[in-house]
C-alpha positions in Angstrom: 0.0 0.0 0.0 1.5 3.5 -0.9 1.7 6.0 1.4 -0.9 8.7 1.5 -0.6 12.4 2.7 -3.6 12.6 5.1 -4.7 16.3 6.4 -6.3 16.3 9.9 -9.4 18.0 10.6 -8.9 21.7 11.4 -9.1 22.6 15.0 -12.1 25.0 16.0 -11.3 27.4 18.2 -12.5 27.7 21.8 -14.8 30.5 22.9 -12.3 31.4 25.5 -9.7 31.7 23.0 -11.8 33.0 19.8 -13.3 36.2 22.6 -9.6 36.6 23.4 -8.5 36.9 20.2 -11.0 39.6 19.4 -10.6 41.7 22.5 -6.6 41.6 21.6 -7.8 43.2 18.0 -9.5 45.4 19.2 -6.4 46.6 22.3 -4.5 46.7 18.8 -6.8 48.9 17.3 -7.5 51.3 19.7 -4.4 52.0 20.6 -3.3 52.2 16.7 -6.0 54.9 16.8 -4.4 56.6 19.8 -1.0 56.9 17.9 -2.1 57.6 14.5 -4.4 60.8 16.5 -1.8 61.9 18.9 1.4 60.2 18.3 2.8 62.9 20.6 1.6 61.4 23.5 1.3 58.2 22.1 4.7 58.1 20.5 6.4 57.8 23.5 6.9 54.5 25.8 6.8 55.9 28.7 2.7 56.8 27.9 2.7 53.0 27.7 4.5 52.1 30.6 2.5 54.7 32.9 -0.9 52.7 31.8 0.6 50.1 34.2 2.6 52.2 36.4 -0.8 54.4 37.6 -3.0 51.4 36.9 -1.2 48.8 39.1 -4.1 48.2 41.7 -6.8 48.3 38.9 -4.8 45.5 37.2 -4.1 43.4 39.7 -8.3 43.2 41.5 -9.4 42.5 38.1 -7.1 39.6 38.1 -8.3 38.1 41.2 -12.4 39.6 39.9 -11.4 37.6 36.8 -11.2 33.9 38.3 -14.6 34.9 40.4 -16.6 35.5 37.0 -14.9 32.3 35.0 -16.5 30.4 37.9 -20.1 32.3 37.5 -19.9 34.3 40.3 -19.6 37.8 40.8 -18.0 40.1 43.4 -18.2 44.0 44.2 -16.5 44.6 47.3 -13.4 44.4 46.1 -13.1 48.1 45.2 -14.2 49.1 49.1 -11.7 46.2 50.5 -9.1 47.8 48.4 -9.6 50.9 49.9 -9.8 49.8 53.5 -6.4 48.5 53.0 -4.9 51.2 51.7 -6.3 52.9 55.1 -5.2 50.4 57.4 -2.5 50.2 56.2 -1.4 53.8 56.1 -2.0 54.3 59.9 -0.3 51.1 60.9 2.7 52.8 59.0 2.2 56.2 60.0 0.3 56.1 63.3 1.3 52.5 64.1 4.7 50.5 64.3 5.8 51.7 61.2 6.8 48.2 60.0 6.4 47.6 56.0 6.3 43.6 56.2 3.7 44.0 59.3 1.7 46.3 56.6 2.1 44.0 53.3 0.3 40.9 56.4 -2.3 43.4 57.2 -3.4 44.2 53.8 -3.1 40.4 53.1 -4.6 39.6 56.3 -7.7 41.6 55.9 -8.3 40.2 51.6 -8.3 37.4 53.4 -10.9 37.6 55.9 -13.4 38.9 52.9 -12.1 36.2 50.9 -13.3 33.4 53.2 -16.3 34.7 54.3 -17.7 35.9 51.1 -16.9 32.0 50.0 -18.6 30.6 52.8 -21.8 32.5 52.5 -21.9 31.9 48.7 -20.5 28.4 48.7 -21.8 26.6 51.7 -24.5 28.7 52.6 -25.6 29.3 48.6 -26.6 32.8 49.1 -26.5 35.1 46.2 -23.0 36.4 45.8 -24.2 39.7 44.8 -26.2 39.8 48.2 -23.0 39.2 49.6 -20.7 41.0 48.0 -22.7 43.8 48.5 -23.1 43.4 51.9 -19.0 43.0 51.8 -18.8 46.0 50.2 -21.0 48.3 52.8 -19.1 46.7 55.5 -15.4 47.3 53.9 -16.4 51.3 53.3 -17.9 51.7 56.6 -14.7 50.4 58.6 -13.3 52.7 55.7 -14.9 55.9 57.3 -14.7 54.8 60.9 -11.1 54.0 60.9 -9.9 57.7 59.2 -11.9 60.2 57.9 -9.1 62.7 55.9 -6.5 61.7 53.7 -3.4 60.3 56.1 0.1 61.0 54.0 2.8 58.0 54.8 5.8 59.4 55.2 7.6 57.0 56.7 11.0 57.3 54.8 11.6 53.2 54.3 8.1 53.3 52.5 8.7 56.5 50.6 12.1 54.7 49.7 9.8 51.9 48.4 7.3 54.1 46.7 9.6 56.2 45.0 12.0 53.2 43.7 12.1 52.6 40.1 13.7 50.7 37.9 15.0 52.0 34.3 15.1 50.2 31.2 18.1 52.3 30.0 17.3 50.7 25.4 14.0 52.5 25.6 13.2 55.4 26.0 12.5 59.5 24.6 14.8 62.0 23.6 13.5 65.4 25.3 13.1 69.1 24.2 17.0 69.3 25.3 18.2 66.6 23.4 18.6 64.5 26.7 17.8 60.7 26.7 15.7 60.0 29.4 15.1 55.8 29.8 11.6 54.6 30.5 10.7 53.6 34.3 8.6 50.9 36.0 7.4 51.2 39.7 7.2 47.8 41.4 3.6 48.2 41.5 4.4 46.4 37.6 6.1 43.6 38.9 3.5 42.7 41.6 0.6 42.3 38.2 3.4 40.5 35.7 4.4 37.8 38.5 0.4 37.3 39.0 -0.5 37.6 35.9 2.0 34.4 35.3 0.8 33.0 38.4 -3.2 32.9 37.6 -2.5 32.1 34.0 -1.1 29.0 34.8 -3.1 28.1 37.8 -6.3 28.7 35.6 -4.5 26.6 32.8 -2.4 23.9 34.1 -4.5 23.5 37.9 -7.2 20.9 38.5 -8.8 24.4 40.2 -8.4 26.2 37.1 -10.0 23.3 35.0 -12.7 22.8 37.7 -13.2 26.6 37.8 -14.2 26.5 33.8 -16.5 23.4 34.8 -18.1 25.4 37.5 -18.7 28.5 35.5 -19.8 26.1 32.4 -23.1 24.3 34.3 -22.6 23.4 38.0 -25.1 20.5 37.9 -23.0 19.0 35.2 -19.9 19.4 37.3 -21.4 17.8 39.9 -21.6 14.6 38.0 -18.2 14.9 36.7 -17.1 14.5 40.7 -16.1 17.8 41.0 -17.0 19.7 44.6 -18.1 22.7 43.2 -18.8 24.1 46.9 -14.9 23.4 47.2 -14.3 25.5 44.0 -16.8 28.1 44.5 -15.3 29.0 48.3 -11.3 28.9 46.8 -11.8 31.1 43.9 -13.6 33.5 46.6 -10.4 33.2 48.6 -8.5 34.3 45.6 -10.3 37.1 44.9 -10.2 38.6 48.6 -6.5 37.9 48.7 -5.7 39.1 45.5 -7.9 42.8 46.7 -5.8 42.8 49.8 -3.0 42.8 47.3 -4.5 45.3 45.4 -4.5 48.1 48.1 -0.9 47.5 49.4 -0.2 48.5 46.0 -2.6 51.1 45.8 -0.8 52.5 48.6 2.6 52.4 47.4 1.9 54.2 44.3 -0.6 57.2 45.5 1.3 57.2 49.2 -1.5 58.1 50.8 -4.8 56.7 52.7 -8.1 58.0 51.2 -11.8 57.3 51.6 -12.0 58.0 47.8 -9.2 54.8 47.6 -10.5 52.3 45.2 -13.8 54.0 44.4 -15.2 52.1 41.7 -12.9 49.7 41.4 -15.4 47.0 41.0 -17.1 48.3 38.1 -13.8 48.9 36.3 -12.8 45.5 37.1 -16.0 43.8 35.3 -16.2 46.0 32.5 -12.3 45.5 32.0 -12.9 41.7 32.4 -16.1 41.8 30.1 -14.1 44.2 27.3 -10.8 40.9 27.9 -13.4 38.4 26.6 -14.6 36.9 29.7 -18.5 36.0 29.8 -20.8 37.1 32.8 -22.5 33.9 32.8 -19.1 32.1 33.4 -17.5 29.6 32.1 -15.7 30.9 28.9 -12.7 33.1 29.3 -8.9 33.7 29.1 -7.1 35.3 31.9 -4.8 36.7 29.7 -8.3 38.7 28.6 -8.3 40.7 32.0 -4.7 42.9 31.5 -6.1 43.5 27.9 -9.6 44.7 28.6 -7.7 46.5 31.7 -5.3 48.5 28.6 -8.1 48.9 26.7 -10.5 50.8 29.1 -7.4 52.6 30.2 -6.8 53.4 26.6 -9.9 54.7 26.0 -9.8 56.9 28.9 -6.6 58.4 27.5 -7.7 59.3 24.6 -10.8 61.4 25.7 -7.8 63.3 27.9 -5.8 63.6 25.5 -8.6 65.0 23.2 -9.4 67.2 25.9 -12.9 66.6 26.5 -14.7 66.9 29.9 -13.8 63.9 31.8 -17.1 62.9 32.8 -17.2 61.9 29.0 -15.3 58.8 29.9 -17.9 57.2 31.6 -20.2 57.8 28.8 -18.2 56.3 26.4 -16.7 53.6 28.5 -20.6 52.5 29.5 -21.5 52.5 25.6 -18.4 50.4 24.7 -19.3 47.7 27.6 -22.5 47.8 25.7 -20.7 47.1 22.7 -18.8 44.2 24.0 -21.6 42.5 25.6 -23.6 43.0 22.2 -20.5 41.4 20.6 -20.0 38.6 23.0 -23.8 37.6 22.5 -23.5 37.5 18.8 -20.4 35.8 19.0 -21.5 33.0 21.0 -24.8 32.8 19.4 -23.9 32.1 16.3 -21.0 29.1 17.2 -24.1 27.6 19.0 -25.9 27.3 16.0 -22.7 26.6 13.8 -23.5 29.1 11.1 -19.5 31.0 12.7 -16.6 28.8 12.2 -13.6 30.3 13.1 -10.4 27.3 12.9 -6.9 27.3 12.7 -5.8 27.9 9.3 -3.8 24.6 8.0 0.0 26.2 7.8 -0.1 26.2 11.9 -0.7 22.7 12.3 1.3 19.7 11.0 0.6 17.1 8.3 0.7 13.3 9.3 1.2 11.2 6.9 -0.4 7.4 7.2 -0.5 4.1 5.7 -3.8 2.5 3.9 
């Protein structure tokens, strides 16, 4: 028998992967826009840098909000618990022992404490998690306002040491008005969202959790029969999420240096829409993590642009509300047309390899 050259079938895309694709078009886009309108701004890496450098807190809670949704849950304290930290934290360090490591346990100590007992409610008790969330969220700002009502400054000089540290990247950079090179910096604040960013991306890709959060998200009954405690994975990616918010405000503390009631306001809704705009589904189940720093540079993108075009700012929530519409109007189509198999979206031939076989 000769040997024939046998193709294998082409392999569909996932939704996960197919919604991230699109959101990372349309970063790609929008920030093409942004440079083609005001390369000026644009031009210059440091503008790109600074979208993680300012951002660092917003990044890293829609990280941990990121894992909560994938699972079909929901959670919108975590803007209010990220501001409690940043408050607690600032008057253990200015008011308190000054000690940054009893700080960093602090902020991590009171995630925490969300974490597991907005799982246990949701998970063990099955109460609505936007009941409890919201209930989280009432809670964190009032301890908010009861612990410090006006800004409290840190100035604690090992923390201002911190806050102020950078590091340079000394090949890129801009060449200013003087003809002086000055190299691009990154606060830590960048550091803390790439190591988690690798950390969740491969917990939610290579875990048992991550493949029992997708199940969970997917149809919990179903899950169920497939062995998997979804009361187990509910409460954990809970955890996650608290932890990762505790997280959130020690950063959001080392980059404005300050405690604030204002800390964090809004957070939550920033975190969805960035998650929704990264290709992640509000009913669960289909997502990339890798979709949640996208649709977090997108919505950041969008918001510099409208500076940059110097409209009023409150233009920002208009246009970011109509592009969440946009995405969600997307992500429907999307989804509702694989279902009924009329969209086909594979891999194209050249990026898979040929077997040849025997008849």
């Amino acid at each position: 028998m000769g040997a024939v050259s046998a193709t294998k079938p082409r392999t569909r895309l996932s939704n996960s992967t197919l919604l991230f694709i699109i959101a990372g078009i349309i970063f790609v886009l929008m920030y093409g826009f942004a440079l083609i309108s005001y390369p000026g701004s644009f031009m210059q890496f440091q503008t790109f840098f600074d979208l993680f450098n300012f951002n660092a807190a917003l990044f890293i809670v829609t990280l941990g909000l990121c894992v909560v949704m994938i699972g079909g849950g929901i959670d919108i304290s975590v803007g209010a618990v990220c501001g409690l930290v940043t408050m607690a934290c600032a008057m253990l360090l200015e008011l308190g022992s000054g000690n940054i490591w009893g700080a960093l346990f602090l902020a991590l100590g009171i995630g925490l404490a969300f974490g597991l007992m907005h799982g246990f409610l949701i998970a063990y008790l099955e109460i609505q998690p936007f009941i409890v969330t919201l209930g989280g969220m009432f809670l964190a700002q009032g301890l908010l306002t009861t612990l410090h009502r006006e800004p409290l400054n840190v100035t604690l000089p090992a923390f201002v040491a911190l806050r102020n540290f950078t590091i340079e990247i000394p090949w890129l950079g801009t060449v200013n008005r003087l003809g002086i090179f000055i190299p691009c910096e990154i606060k830590p604040g960048v550091i803390v969202v790439v190591v988690l960013v690798a950390l969740y991306a491969a917990l939610m890709k290579w875990s048992r959790f991550g493949r029992n959060v997708y199940a969970v998200g997917g149809d919990r009954q179903s899950a169920r029969m497939l062995g998997i405690n979804v009361k187990r994975t509910t409460f954990l990616s809970y955890v996650i999420c608290g932890f990762t918010a505790g997280i959130s405000g020690f950063v959001f503390l080392m980059t404005t240096g300050a405690g604030n009631i204002g800390n964090g306001s809004l957070f939550e809704m920033k975190a969805i829409a960035s998650n929704v705009m990264g290709g992640i589904l509000l009913n669960g189940g289909v997502g990339n993590l890798l979709g949640a720093p996208i649709g977090t540079m997108t919505l950041l993108t969008i918001n510099e642009l409208i500076r940059a075009a110097g409209v009023q700012s409150n233009l920002q929530a208009i246009v970011s509300g109509l592009l969440l519409y946009l995405f969600i109007v997307l992500q429907s189509i999307v989804m509702s047309l694989r279902g009924s198999g009329k969209f086909r979206l594979a891999l194209p031939s050249w990026l898979k390899s040929h077997q040849v076989q025997d008849k």
